[in-house]
Backbone as JSON, one array per atom type, in Angstrom:
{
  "sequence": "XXXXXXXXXXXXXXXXXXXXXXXXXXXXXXXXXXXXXXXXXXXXXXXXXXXXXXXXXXXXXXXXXXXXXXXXXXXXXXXXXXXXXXXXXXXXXXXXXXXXXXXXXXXXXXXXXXXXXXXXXXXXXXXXXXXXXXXXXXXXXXXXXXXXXXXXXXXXXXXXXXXXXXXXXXXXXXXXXXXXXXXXXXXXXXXXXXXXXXXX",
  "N": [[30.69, 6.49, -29.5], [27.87, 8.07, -29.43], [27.01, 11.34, -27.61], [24.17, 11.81, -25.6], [21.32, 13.16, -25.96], [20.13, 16.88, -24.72], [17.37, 16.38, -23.82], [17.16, 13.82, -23.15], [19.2, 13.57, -20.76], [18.08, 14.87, -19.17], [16.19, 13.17, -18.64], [17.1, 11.05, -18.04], [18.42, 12.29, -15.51], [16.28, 12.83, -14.05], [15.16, 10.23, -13.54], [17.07, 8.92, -11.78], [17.16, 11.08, -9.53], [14.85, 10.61, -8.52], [14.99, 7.9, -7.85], [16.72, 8.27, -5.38], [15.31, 9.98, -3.98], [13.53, 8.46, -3.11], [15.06, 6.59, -1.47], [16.38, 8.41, 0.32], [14.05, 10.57, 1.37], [11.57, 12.34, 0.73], [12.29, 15.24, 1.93], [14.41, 15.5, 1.16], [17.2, 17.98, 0.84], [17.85, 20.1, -1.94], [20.69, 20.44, -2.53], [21.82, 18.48, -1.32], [20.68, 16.39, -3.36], [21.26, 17.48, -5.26], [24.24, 16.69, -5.21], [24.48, 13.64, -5.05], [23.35, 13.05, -7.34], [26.04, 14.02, -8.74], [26.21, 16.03, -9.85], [26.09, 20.28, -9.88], [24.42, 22.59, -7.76], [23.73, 24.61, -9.11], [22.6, 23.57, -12.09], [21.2, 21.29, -11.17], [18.82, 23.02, -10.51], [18.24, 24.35, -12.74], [17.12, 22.48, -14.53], [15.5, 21.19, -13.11], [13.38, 23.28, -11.5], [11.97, 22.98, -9.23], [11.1, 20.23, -7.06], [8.33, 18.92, -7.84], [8.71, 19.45, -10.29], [10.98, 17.72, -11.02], [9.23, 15.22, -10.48], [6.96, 15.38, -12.17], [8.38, 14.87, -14.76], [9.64, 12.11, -14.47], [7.43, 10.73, -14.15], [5.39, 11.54, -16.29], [7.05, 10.45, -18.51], [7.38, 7.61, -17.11], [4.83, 6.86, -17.79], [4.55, 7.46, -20.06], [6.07, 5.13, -21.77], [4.35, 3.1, -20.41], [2.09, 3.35, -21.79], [2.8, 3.14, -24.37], [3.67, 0.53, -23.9], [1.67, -1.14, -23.47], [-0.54, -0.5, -25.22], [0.6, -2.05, -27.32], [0.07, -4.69, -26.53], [-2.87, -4.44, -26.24], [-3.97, -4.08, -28.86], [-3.53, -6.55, -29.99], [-5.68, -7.59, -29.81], [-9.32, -7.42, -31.1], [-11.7, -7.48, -30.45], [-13.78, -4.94, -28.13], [-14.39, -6.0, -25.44], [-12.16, -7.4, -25.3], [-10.43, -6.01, -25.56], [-10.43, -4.45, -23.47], [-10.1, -5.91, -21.07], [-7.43, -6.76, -22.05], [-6.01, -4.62, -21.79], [-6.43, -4.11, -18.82], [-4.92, -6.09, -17.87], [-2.32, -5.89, -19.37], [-0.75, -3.67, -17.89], [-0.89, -4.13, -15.44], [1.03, -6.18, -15.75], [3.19, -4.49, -17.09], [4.14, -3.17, -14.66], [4.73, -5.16, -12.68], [6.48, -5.99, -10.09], [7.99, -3.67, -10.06], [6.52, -1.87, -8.67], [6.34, -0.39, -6.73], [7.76, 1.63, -7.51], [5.96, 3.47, -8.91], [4.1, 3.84, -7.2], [5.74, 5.3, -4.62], [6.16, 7.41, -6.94], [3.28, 8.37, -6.82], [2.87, 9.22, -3.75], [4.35, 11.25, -3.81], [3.97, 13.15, -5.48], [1.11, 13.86, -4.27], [2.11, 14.92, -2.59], [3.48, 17.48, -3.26], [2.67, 20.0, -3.49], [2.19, 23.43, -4.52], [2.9, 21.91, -7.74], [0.6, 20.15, -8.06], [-1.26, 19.61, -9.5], [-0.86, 20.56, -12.34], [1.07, 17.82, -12.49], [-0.99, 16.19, -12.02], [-2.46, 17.02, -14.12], [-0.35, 15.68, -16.2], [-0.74, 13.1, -16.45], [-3.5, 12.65, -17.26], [-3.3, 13.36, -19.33], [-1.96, 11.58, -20.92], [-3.57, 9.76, -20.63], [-5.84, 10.19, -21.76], [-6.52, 10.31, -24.32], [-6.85, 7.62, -25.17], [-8.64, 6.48, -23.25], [-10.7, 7.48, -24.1], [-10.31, 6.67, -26.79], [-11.05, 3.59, -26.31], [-13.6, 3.74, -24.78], [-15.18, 4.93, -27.26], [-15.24, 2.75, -29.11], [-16.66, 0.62, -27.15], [-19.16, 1.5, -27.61], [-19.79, 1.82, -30.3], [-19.42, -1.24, -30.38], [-21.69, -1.5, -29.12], [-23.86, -0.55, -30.99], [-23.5, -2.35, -32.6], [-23.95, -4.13, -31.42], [-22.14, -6.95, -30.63], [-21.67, -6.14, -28.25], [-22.72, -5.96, -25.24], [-25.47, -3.84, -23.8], [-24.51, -1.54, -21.74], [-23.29, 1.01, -19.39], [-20.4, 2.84, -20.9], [-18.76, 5.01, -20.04], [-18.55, 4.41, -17.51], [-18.0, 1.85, -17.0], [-15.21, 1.53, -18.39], [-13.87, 3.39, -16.66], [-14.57, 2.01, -14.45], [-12.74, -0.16, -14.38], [-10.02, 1.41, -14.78], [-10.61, 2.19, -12.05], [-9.82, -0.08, -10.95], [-7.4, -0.84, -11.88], [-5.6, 0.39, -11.16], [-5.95, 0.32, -8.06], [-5.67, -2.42, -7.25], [-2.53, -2.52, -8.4], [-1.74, -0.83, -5.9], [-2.44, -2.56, -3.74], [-1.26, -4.97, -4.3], [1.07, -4.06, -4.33], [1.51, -3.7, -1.06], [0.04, -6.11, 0.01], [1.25, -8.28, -1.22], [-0.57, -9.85, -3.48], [-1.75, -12.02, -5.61], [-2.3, -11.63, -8.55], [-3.77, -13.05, -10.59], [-5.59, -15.0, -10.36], [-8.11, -12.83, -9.53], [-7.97, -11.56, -11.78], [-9.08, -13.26, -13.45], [-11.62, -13.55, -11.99], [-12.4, -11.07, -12.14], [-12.93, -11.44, -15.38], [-14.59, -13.5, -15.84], [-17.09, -12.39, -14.45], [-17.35, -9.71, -14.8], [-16.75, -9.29, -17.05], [-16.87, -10.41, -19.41], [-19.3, -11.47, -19.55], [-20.38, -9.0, -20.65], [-19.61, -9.68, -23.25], [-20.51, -10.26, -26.69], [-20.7, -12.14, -29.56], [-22.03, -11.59, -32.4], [-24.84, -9.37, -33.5], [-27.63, -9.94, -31.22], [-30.63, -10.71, -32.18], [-34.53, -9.8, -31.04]],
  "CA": [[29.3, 6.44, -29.07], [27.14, 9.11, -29.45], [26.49, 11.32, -26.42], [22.73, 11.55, -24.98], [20.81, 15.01, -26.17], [20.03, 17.19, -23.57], [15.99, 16.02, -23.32], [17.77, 12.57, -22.6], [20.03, 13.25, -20.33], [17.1, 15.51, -18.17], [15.38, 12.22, -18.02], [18.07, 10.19, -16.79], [18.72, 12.73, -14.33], [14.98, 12.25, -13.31], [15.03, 8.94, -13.19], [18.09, 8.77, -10.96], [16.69, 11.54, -8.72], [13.6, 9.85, -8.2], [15.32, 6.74, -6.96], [17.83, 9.33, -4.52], [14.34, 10.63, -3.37], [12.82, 7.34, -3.03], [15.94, 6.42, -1.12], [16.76, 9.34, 1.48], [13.36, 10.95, 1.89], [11.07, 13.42, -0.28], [12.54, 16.62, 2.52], [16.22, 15.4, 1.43], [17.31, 18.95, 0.47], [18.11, 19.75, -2.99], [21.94, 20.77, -2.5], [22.1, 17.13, -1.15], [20.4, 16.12, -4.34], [22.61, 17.63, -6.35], [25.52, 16.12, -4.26], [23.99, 12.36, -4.7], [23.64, 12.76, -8.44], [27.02, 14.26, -9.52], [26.1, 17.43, -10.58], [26.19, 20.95, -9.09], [23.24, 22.66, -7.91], [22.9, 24.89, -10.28], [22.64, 22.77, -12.89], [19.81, 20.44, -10.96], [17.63, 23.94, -10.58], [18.1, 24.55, -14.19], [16.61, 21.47, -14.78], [14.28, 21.16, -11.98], [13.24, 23.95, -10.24], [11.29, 22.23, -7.98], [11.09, 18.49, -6.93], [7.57, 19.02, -8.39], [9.08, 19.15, -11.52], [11.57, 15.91, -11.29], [8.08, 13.89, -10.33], [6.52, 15.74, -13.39], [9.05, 14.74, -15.42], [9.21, 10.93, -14.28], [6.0, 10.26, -14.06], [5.42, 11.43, -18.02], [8.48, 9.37, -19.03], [6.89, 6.19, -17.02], [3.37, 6.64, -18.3], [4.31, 7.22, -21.33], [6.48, 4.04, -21.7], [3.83, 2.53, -20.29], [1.0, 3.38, -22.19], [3.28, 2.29, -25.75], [3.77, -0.96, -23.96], [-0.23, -1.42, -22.66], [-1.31, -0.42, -26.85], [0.82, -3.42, -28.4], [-0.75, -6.04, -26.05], [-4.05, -4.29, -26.35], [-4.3, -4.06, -30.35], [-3.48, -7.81, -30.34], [-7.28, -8.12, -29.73], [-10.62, -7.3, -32.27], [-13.34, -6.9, -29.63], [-14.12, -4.31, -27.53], [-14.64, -6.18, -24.23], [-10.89, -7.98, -24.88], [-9.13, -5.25, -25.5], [-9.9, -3.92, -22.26], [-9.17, -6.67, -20.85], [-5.8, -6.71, -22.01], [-5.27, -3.57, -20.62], [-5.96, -3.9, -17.36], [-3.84, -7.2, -17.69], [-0.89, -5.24, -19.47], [-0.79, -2.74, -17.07], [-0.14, -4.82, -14.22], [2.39, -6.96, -16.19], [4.4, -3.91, -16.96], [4.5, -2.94, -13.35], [5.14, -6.1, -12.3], [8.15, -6.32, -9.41], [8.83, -2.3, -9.78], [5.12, -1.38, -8.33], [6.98, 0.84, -5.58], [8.13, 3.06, -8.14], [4.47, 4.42, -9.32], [3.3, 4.32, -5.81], [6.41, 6.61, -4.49], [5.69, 8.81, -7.68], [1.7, 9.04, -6.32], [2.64, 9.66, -3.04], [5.6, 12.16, -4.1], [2.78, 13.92, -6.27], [0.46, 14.09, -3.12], [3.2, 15.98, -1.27], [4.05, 18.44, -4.0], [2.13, 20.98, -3.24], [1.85, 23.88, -5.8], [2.54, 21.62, -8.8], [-0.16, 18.75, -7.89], [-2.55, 20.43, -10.35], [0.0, 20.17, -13.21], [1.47, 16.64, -12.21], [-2.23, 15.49, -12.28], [-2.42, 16.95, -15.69], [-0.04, 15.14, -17.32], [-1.56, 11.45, -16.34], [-4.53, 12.56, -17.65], [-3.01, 13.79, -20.79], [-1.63, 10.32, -21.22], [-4.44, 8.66, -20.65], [-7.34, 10.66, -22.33], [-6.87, 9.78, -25.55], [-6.88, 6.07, -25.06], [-9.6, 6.03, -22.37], [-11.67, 7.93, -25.35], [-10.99, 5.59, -27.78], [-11.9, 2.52, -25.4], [-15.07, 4.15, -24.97], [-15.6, 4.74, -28.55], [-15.19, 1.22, -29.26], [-17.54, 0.44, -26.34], [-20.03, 2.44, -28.03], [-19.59, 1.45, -31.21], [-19.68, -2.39, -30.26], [-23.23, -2.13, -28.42], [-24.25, -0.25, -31.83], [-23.31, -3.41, -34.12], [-24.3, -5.92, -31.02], [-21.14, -7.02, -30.47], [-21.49, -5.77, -26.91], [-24.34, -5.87, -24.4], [-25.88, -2.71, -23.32], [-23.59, -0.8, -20.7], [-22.61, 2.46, -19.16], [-19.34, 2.61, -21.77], [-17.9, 5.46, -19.83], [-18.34, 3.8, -16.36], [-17.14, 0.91, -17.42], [-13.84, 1.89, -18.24], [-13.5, 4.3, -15.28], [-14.13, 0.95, -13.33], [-11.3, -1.04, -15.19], [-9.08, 2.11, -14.56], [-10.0, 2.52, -10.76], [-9.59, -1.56, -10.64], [-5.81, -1.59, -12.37], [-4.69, 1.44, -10.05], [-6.3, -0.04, -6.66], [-4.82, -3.68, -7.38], [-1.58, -2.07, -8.11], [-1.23, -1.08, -4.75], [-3.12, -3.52, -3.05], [-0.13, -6.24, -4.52], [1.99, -3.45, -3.09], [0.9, -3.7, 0.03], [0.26, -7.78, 0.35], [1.84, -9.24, -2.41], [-1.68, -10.54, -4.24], [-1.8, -12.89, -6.93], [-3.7, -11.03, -9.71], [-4.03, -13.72, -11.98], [-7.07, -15.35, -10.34], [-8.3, -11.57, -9.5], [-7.92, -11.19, -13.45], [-10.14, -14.48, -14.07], [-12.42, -13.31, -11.63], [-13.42, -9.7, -13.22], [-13.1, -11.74, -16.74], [-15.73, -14.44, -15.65], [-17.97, -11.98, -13.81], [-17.74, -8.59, -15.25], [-16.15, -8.71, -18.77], [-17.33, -11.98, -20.19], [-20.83, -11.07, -19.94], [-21.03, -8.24, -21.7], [-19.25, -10.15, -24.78], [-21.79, -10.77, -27.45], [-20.14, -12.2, -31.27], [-23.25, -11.09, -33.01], [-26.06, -8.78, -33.0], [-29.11, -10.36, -31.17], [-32.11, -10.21, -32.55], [-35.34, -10.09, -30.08]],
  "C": [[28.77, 7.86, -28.92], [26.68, 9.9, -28.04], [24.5, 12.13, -26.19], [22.71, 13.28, -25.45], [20.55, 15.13, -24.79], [18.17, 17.01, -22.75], [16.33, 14.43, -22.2], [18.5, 12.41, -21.81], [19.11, 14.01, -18.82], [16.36, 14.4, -17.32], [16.28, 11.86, -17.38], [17.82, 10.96, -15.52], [17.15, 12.72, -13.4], [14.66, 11.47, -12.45], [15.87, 9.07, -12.0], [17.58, 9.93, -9.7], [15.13, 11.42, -8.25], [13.84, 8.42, -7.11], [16.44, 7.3, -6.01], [16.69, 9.44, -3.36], [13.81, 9.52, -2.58], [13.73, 6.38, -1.35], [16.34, 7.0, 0.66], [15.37, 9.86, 1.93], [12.52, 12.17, 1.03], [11.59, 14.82, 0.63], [14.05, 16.59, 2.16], [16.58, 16.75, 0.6], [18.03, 18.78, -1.07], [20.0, 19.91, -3.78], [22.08, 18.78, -2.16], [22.18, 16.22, -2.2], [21.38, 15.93, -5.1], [24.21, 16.68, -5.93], [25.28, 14.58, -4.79], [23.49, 11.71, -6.27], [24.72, 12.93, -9.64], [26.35, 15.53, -9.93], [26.12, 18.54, -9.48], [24.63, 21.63, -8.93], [22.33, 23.32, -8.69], [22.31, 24.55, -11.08], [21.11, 22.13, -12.33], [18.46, 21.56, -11.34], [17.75, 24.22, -11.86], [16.95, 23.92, -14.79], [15.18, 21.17, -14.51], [14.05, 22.28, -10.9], [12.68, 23.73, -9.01], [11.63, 20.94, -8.0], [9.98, 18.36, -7.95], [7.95, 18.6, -9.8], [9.75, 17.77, -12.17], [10.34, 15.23, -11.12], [7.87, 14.28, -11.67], [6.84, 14.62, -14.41], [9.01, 13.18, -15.62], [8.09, 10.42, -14.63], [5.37, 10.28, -16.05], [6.62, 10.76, -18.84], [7.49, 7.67, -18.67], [5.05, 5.98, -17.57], [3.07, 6.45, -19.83], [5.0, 5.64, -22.37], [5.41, 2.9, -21.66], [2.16, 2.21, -21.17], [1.5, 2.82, -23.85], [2.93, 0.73, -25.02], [2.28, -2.12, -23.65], [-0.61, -1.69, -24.25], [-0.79, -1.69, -27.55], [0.27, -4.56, -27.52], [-2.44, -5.55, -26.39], [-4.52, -4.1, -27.87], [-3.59, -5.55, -30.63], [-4.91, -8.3, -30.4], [-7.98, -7.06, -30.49], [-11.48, -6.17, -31.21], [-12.56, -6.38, -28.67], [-13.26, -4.62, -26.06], [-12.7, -6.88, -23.92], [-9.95, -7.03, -24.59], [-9.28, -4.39, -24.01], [-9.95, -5.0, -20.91], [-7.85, -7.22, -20.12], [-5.2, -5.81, -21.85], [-4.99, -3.08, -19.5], [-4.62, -5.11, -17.2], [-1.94, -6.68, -17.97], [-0.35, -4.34, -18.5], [0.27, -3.27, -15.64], [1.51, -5.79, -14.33], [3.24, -5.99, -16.51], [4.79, -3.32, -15.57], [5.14, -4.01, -12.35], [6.47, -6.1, -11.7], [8.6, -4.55, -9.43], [6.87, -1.46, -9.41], [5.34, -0.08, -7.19], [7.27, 1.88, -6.21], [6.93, 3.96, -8.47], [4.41, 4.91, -8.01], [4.27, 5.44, -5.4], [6.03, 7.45, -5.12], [3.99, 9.19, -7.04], [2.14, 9.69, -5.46], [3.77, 11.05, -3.4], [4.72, 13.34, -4.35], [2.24, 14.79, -5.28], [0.92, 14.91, -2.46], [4.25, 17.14, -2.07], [3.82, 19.64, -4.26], [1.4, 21.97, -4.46], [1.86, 23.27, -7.38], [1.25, 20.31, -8.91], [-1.11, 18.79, -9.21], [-1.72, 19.67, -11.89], [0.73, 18.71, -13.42], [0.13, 15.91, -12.53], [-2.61, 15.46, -13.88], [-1.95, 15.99, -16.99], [-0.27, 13.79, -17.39], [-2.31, 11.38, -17.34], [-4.61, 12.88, -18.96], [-2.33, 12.3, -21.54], [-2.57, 9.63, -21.48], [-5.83, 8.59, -21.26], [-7.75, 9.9, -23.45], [-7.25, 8.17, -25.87], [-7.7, 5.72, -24.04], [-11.07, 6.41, -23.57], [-12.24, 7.12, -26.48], [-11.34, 4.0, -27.49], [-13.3, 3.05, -25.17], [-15.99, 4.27, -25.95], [-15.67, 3.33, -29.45], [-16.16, 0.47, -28.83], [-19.16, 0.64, -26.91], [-20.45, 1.81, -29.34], [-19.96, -0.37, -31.31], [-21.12, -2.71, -30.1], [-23.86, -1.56, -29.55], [-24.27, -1.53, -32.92], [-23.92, -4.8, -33.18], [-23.52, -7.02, -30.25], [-20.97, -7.07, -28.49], [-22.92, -5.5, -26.03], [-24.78, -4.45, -23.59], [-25.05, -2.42, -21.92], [-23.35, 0.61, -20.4], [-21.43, 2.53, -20.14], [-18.53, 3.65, -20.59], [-17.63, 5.21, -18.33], [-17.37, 3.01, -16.24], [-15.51, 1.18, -17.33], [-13.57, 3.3, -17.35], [-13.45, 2.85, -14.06], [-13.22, 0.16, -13.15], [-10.15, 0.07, -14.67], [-9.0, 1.99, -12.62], [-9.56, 0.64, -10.35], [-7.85, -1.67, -10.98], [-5.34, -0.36, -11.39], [-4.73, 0.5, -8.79], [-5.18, -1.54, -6.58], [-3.47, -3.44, -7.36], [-0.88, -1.81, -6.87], [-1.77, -1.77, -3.72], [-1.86, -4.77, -3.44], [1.05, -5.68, -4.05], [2.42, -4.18, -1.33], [0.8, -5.27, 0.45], [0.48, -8.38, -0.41], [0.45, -10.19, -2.98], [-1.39, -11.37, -5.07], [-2.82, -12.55, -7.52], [-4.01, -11.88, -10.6], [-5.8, -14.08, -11.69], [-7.84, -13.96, -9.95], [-8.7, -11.55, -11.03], [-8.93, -12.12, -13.93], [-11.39, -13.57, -13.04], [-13.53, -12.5, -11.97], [-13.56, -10.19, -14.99], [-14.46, -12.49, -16.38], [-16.98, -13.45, -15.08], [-18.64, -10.08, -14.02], [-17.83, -8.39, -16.37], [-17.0, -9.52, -19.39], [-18.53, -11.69, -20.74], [-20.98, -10.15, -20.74], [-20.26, -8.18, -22.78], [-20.15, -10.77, -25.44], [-20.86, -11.24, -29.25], [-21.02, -12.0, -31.8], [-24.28, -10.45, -32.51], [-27.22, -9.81, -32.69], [-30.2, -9.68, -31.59], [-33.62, -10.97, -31.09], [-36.37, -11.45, -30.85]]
}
């Protein structure tokens, strides 16, 4: 069996010191760290000079995972208004049952001090391109008709702060998003689905 390159074996050690962290306490020192993942400490600071960096690191591993697995449910759909949708819907279904792990990484983030800036970055580097071309779509739809006159870039800023908030809101009291999910379909989405241009 082949052994793991060394990009692959950074993550693991991520991963695994993420759930250490998650575990003992974000002040658990990093000699401890090292102690709690098998390695020495050099080695961890090699790696990670900061904690900052293990969130970093995580966090662009699970976003990016997550954002492959969001695009094949969301390019199962045509229109516009479905495909986003099926991204707030995918979203939640890949979080589904491990929702503690994002939230730790937020709050981890929050309490990272000098890299928060950089940690924020790389979300947003995940998520640009594909909030862009949901908008361009948006855009594009109310141009052919397709879609009923809207803010486009509201819109999906409201879908985004809606699949974060819910996230930890099912945290927090175990929700049932499904009827939640019918709710913003019947009352936000729905409507502004049009299959043809109206004419006045």
């Amino acid at each position: 069996m082949a052994r793991p390159s060394e990009p692959e074996k950074r993550l693991e050690m991520a991963r695994d010191a993420v759930s250490v962290l998650a575990r003992l306490g974000l002040g658990t020192p990093m000699s401890r760290l090292a102690d709690e993942l098998g390695v020495k400490r050099p080695t961890l600071h090699y790696h990670f000079p900061t904690r900052g960096h293990i969130f970093e690191t995580a966090l662009e591993e699970l976003l990016t995972e997550q954002a492959l697995f969001v695009m094949e449910r969301v390019n199962r759909h045509d229109h516009p208004i479905d495909r986003l949708f099926a991204q707030l819907q995918a979203v939640h279904e890949f979080h589904h049952g491990r929702e503690e792990r994002i939230v730790f990484l937020s709050q981890a983030i929050a309490a990272s001090g000098e890299r928060m800036s950089e940690i924020i970055a790389v979300g947003n580097r995940v998520f640009e391109s594909q909030r862009r071309a949901a908008v361009k779509l948006l855009e594009d739809g109310m141009a052919e008709g397709t879609v009923a006159p809207c803010d486009a870039e509201s819109l999906v800023a409201v879908i985004r702060a809606l699949t974060d908030g819910l996230m930890v809101q099912r945290v927090m009291t175990d929700v049932d998003l499904a009827p939640v999910h019918q709710f913003l379909w019947a009352h936000l989405l729905s409507p502004l689905k049009r299959k043809r241009k109206e004419t006045p």
